[in-house]
KOLZA-804522 format. One line per 3 residues: number of its first residue (from 1); their letters; for each residue y, z, x of C-alpha. Coordinates in Angstrom, 3 decimals. Each point is the difference from the previous one (the first is absolute). Example, Ala and Ser with C-alpha at 12.3 -4.5 7.8 and 13.67 -1.06 7.14 Angstrom:
<midrens>
1	as	-4.500 7.800 12.300 ~ 3.440 -0.660 1.370
</midrens>
This chain:
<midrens>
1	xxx	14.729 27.969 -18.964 ~ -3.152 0.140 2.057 ~ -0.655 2.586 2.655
4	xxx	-1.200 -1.046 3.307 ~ -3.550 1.366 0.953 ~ -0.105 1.527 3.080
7	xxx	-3.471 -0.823 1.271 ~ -2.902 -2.799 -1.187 ~ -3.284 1.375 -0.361
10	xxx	-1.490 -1.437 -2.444 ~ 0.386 -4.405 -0.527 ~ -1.192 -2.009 -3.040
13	xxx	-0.886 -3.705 0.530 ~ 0.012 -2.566 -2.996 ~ -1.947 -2.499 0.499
16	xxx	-3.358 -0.511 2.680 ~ 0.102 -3.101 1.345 ~ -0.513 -1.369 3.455
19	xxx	3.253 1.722 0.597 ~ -0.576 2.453 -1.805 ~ -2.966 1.045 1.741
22	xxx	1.787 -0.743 3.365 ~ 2.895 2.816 -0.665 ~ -2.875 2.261 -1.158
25	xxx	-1.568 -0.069 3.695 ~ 3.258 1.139 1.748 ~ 1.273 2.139 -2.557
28	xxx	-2.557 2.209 -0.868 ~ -0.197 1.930 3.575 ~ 3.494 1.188 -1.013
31	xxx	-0.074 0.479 -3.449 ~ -2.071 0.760 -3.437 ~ -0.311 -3.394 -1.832
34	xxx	-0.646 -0.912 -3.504 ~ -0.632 -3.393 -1.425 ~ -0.092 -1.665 -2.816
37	xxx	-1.596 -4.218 -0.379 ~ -1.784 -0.334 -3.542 ~ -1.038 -3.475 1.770
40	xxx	-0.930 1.759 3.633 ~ -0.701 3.443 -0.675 ~ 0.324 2.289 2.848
43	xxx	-2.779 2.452 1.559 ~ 0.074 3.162 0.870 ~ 0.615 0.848 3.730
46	xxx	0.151 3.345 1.662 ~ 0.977 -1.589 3.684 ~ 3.383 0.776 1.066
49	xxx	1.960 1.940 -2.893 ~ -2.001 -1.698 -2.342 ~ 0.237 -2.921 -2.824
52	xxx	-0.932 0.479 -3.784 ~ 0.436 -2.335 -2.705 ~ 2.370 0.448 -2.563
55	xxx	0.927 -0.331 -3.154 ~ 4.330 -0.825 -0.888 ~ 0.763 3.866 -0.706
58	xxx	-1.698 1.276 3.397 ~ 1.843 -3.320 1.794 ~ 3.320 0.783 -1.381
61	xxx	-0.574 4.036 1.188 ~ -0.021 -1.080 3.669 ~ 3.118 0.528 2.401
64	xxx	0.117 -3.844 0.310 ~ -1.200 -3.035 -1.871 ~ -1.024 -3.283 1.589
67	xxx	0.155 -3.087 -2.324 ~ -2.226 -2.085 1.627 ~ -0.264 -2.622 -2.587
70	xxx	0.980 -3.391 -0.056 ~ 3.668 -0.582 -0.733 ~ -0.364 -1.415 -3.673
73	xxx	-1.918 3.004 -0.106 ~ 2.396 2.040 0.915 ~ 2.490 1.086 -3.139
76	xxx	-3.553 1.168 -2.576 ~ -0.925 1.732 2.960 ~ 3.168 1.896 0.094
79	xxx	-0.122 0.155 -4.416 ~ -3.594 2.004 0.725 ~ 1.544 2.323 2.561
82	xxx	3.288 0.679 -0.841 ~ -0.908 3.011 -2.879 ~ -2.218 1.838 2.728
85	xxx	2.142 0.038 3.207 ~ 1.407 3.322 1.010 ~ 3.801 1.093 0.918
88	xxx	0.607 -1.264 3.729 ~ -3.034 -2.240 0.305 ~ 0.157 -2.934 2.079
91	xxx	-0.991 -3.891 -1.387 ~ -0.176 -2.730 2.552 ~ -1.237 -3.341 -0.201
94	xxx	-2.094 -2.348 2.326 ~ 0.872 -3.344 -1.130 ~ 0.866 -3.252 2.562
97	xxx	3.206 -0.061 -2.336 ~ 2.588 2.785 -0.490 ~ 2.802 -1.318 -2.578
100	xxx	-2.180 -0.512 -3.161 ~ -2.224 3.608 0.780 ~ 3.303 1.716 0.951
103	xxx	1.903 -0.721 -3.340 ~ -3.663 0.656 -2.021 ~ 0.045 3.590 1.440
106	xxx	3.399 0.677 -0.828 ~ -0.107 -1.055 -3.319 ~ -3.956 1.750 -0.373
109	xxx	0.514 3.359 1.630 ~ 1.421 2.833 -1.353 ~ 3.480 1.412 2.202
112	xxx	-1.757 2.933 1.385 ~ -2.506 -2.222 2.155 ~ 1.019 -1.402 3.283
115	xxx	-0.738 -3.251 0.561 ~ -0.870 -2.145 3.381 ~ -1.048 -3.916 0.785
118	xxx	-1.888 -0.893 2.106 ~ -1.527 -2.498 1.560 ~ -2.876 0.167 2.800
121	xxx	0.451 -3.054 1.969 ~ -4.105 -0.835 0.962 ~ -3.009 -0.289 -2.291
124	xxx	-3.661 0.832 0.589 ~ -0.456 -2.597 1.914 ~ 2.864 0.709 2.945
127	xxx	-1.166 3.789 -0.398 ~ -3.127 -0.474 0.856 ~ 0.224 1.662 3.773
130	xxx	2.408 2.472 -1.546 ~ 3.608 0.493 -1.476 ~ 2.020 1.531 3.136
133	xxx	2.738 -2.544 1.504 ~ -0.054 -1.507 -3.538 ~ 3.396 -1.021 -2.346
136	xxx	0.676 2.071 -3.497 ~ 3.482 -0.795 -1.858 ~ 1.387 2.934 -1.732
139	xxx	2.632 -0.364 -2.529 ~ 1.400 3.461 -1.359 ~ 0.790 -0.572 -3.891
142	xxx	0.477 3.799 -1.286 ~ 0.222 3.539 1.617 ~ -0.443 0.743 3.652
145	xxx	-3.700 -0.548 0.779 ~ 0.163 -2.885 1.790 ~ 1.172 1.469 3.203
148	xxx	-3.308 2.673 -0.341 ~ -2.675 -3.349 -0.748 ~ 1.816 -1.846 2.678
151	xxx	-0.622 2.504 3.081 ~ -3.531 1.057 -1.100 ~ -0.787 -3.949 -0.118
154	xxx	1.771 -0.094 3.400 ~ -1.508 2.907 1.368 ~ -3.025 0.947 -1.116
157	xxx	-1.285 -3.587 -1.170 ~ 1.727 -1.714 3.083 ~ 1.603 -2.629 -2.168
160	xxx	3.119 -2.137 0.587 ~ 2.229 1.250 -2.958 ~ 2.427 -2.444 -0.958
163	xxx	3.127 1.304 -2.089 ~ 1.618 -2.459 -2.456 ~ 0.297 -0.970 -3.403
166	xxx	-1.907 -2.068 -2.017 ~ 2.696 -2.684 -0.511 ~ -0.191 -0.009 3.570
169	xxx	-3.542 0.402 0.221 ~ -0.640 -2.940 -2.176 ~ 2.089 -2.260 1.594
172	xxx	-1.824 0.443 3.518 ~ -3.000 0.066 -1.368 ~ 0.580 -3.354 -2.206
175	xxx	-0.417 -1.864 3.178 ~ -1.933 2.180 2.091 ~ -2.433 0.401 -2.087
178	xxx	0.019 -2.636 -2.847 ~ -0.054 -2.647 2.724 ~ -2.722 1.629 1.702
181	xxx	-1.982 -0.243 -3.225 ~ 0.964 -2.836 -1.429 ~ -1.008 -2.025 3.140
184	xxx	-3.311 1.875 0.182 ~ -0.991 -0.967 -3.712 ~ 0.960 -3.983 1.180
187	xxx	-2.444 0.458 2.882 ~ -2.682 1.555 -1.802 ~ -0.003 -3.036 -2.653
190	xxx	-0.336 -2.343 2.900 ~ -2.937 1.040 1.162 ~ -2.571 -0.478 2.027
193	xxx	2.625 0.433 2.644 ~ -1.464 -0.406 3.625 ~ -1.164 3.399 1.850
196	xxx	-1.323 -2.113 3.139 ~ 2.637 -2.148 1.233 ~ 2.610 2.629 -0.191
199	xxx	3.688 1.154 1.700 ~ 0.835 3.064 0.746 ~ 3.401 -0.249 -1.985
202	xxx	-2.928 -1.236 -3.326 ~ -2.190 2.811 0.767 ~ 3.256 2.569 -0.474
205	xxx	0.578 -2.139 -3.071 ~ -3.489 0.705 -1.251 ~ 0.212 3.010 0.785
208	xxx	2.928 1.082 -2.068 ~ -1.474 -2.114 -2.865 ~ -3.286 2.113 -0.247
211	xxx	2.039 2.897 0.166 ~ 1.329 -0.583 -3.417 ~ -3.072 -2.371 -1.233
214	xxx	-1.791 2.848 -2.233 ~ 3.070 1.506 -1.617 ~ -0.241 0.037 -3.485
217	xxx	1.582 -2.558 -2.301 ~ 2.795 2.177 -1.110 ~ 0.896 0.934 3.336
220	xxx	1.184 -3.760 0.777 ~ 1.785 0.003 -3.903 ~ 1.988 2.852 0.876
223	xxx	0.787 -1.030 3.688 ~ 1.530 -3.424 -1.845 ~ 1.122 0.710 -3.372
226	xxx	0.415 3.839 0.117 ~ 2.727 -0.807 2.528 ~ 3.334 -1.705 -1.324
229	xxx	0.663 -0.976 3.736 ~ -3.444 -1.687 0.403 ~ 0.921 -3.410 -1.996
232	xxx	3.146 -0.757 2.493 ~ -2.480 0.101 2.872 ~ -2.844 -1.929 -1.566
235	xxx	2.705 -2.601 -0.787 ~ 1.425 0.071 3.222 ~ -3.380 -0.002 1.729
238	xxx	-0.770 -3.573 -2.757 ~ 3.373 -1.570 0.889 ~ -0.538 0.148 3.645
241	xxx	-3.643 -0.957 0.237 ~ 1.123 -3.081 -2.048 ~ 2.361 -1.090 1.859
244	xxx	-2.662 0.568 3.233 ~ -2.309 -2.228 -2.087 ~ 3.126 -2.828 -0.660
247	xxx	0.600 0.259 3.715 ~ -3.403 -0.518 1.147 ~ -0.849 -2.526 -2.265
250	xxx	3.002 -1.851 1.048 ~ -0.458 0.266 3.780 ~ -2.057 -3.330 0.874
253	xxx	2.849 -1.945 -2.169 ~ 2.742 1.706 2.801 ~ -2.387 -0.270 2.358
256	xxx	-0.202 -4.054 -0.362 ~ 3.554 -0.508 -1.188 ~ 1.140 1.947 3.769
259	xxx	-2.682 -2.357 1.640 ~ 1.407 -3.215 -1.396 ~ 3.631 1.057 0.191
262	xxx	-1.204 0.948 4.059 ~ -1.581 -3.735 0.202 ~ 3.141 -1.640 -1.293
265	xxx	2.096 1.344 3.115 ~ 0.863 -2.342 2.896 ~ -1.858 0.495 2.826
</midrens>
């Protein structure tokens, strides 16, 4: 049974990517911070309540452990951490998926740790003027943390918490986000795409598109085949732009038939 910690002090980040990095900034005001990126390694940092690098024993001592890894990534993260996490720590995840992570840190963690998904909803690139008014998802998986993460993200961070699960999480997100994506990787391989002789309604459309431009290749694999509700949509999203295509390439023979059949009335 694991035993609910009453406060976080201390917060251990795997992985120190762009994201990484980006919970780093607003984290470490309210918390000590240790992380551990063989590929990125961390510096130390004595602003705020500091940041040290770590290696998996001093990551799995902290209060709570952020897998910031990509979501393939995800269960041999959890194999190095498991043997070091305490009674009543906290595990949560960061991936733009929450079925496949969710079932990995069930399996992966031992029954004493509590475990939470989540998912921020914005990137780098939509945080650049800050994180307050913006979405998070949290899905509570095991113990009672969730509530705690949720009102701190809320209150102190100024976030939009969303409460679900990730079934439901990963159905919304299947077309909210694996549209978004999907469409943005189509325009990007059709480029050069004007930037002079523009609409407003294109220049929100390029807009969301560079938003997600620079995310890293796995980011877009997860998005669409991390999620078993993302396939339905794509195929949805195929079947109707086909039948757009059918319909405008068919137009000028309606167009002429309704002309004829229009000359071929009495007068």
């Amino acid at each position: 049974m694991h035993t609910p910690r009453k406060t976080v002090t201390s917060i251990g980040i795997i992985g120190f990517g762009a994201f990484g990095r980006l919970m780093a900034h607003h984290l470490q005001p309210h918390f000590r911070l240790r992380v551990l990126d063989p590929d990125q390694p961390a510096q130390f940092d004595d602003s705020g309540k500091g940041l040290a690098p770590g290696d998996i024993a001093e990551i799995g001592a902290c209060d709570l452990v952020i897998l910031a890894v990509p979501v393939g990534a995800v269960p041999s993260a959890l194999a190095g951490l498991a043997p070091h996490l305490r009674a009543g720590a906290i595990v949560l995840d960061v991936g733009s998926v929450k079925i496949a992570p969710a079932l990995a840190m069930q399996a992966g963690l031992p029954d004493h740790v509590e475990i939470v998904g989540t998912h921020p909803l914005f990137g780098p690139q939509s945080a650049r003027k800050g994180i307050r008014g913006l979405k998070i998802a949290i899905c509570p998986i095991r113990g009672r943390s969730a509530g705690r993460i949720a009102a701190f993200l809320h209150r102190v961070l100024g976030l939009d918490v969303i409460m679900t699960t990730p079934d439901a999480h990963d159905r919304e997100v299947a077309l909210a986000q694996g549209l978004t994506h999907l469409i943005a990787k189509i325009l990007v391989q059709m480029e050069p795409l004007p930037r002079r002789m523009t609409t407003a309604s294109f220049d929100l459309l390029m807009q969301a598109t560079e938003m997600v431009r620079y995310d890293a290749p796995n980011v877009f694999l997860a998005i669409e085949r991390g999620n078993p509700h993302a396939r339905a949509v794509r195929d949805r999203f195929f079947a109707l732009a086909e039948e757009m295509r059918l319909h405008l390439d068919d137009a000028p023979r309606q167009a002429l038939e309704v002309a004829k059949d229009e000359a071929m009335q009495p007068a």
